[in-house]
C-alpha positions as CSV (number, residue, x, y, z in Angstrom):
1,X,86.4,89.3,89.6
2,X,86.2,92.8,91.2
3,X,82.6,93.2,90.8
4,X,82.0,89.9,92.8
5,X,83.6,90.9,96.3
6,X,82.9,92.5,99.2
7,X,85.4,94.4,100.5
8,X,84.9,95.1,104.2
9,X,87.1,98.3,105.4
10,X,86.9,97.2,109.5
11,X,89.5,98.1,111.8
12,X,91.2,94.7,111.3
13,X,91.8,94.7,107.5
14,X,94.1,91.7,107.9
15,X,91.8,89.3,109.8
16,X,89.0,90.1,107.2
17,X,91.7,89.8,104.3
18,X,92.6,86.2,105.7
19,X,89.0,84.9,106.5
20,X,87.6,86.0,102.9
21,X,90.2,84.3,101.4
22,X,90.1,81.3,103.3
23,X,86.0,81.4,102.8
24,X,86.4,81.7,98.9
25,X,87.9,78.3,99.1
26,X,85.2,76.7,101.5
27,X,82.9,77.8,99.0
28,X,84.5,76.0,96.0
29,X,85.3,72.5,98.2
30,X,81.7,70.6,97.2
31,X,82.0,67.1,97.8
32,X,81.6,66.0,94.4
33,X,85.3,67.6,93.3
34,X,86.6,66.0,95.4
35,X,85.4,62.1,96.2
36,X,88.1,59.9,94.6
37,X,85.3,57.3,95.0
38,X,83.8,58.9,92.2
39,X,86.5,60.6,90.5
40,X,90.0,59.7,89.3
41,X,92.7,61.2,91.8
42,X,93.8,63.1,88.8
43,X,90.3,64.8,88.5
44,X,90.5,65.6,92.2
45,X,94.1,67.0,92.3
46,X,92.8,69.1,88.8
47,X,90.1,70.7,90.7
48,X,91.9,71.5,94.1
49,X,94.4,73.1,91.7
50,X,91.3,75.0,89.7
51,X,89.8,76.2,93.1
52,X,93.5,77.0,94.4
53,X,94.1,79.5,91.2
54,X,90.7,81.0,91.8
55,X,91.2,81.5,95.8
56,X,94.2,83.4,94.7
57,X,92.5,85.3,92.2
58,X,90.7,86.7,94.5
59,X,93.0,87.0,97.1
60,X,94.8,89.2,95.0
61,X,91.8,90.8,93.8
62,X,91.0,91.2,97.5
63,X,94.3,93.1,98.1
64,X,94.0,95.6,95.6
65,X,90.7,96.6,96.2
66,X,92.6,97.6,99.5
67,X,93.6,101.0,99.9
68,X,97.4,100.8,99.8
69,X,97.5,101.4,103.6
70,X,95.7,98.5,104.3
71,X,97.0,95.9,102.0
72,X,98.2,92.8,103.4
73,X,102.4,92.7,104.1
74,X,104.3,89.5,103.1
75,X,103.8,88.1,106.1
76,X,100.4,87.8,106.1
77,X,99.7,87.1,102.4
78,X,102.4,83.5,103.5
79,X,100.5,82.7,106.8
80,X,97.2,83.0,104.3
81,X,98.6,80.3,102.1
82,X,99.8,78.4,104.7
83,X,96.8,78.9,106.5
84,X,95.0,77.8,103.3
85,X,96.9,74.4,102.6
86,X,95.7,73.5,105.9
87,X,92.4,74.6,105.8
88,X,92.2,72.8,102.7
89,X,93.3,69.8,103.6
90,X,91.3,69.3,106.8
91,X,87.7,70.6,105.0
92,X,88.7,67.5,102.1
93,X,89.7,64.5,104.1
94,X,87.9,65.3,108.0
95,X,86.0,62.6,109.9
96,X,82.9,64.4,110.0
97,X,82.9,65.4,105.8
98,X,83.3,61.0,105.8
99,X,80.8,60.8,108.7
100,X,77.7,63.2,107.2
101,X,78.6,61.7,103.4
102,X,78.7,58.2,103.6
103,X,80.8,57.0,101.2
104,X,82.9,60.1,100.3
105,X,86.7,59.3,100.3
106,X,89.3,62.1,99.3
107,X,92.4,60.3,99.3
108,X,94.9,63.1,98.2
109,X,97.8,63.8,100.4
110,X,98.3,67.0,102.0
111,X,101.8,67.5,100.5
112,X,100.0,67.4,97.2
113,X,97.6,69.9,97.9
114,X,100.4,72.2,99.5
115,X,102.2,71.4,96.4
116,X,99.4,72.8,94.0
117,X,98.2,76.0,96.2
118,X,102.1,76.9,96.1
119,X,102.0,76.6,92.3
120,X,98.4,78.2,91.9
121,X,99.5,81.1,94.4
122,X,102.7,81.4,92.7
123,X,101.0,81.6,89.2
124,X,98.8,84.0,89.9
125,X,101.1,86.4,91.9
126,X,104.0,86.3,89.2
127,X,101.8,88.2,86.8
128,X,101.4,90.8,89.2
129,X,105.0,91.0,90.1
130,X,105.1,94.3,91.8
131,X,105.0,94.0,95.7
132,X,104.9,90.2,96.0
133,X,108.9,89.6,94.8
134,X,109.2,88.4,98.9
135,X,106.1,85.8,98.8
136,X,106.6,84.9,95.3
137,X,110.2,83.9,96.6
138,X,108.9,82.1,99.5
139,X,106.2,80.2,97.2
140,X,109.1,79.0,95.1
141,X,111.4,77.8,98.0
142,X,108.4,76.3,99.6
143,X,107.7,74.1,96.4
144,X,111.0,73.2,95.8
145,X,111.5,71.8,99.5
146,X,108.2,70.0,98.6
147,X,109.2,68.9,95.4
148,X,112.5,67.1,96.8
149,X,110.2,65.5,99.7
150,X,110.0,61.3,99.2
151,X,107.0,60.0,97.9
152,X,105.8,63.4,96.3
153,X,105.0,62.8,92.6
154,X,106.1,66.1,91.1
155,X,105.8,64.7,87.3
156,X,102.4,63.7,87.7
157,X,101.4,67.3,89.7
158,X,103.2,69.1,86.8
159,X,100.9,67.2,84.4
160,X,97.6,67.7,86.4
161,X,98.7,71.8,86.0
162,X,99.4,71.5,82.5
163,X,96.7,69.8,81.3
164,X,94.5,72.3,82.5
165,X,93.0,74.8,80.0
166,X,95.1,78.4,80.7
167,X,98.0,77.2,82.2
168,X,101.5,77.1,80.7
C-alpha cells in the first residue's frame, strides 16, 4: 500500500491529505460497480463498502507516511469522511453520471453509503488504535445515529459487510 502513493510534502499538508483521499475513491467509482441496472443492490452496496475499506487504507497509509508534524488532527481525518460520504454519493447517483451513461441507475441511498464508509473507516482505523481513539469514537456515534434512522436496513448492511471475504 505504501509503495503505491505519492506523498506530496506542500505547505498545505491537510488539503493534499483530504484531496488524495477523496481522489482514491474517484478512482475506484467505475460505472459498472455501481449500476443496479446491471447489478443486484447488494453487489453495489458490497463494492461501495470494498472501495470504502480501500479509501481508508490509504488514507491511513497516507497519514503515516506523514512526518508526525504534519499528520492530519481529528478534525480533519472526520471532515475527510464526511467529506467522502458526500463525495461518494453525488459521483454515484449525479445527473450528468445518468446523462453521459444512458441507462446507468445507482439506486443506493446516501444513508447507506454513510453507513458503510463509517463501518469501513471505523474497521480500518480500530486496528491502528493509537491516535484515532477521538475519530474512531465519532465513527461509532455517527453509525449508531444512522443505524437508529427509519428506513435504514442495518441487518441487511451488516450482511453485505460480512459476507465479504476479510471482514469479521
Amino acid at each position: 500500500m505504501f509503495n503505491s502513493l505519492t506523498v506530496e510534502f506542500a505547505k498545505c499538508p491537510g488539503q493534499n491529505f483530504k484531496r488524495k483521499v477523496l481522489n482514491s475513491f474517484k478512482i475506484q467509482s467505475h460505472l459498472m460497480f455501481f449500476d443496479t441496472s446491471h447489478n443486484t443492490r447488494q453487489s453495489v452496496l458490497a463494492n461501495a463498502y470494498t472501495a470504502f475499506v480501500e479509501t481508508a487504507t490509504k488514507m491511513w497509509a497516507y497519514a503515516r507516511c506523514l512526518p508526525q508534524a504534519k499528520r492530519p488532527g481529528s478534525g480533519l481525518l472526520i471532515d475527510t469522511v464526511k467529506a467522502l460520504v458526500e463525495v461518494a454519493f453525488l459521483l454515484l447517483t449525479s445527473k450528468s453520471r445518468k446523462a453521459r451513461y444512458p441507462g446507468y441507475d445507482c439506486t443506493v441511498r446516501k444513508t447507506q453509503l454513510a453507513w458503510l464508509a463509517m463501518v469501513a473507516c471505523r474497521q480500518v482505523l480500530v486496528k491502528k488504535q493509537s491516535g484515532y481513539k477521538e475519530v474512531i469514537s465519532w465513527l461509532e456515534q455517527e453509525t449508531h445515529n444512522l443505524s437508529s434512522q427509519n428506513g435504514l436496513d442495518c441487518r441487511g448492511l451488516v450482511k453485505v459487510v460480512k459476507a465479504l471475504p476479510g471482514v469479521c
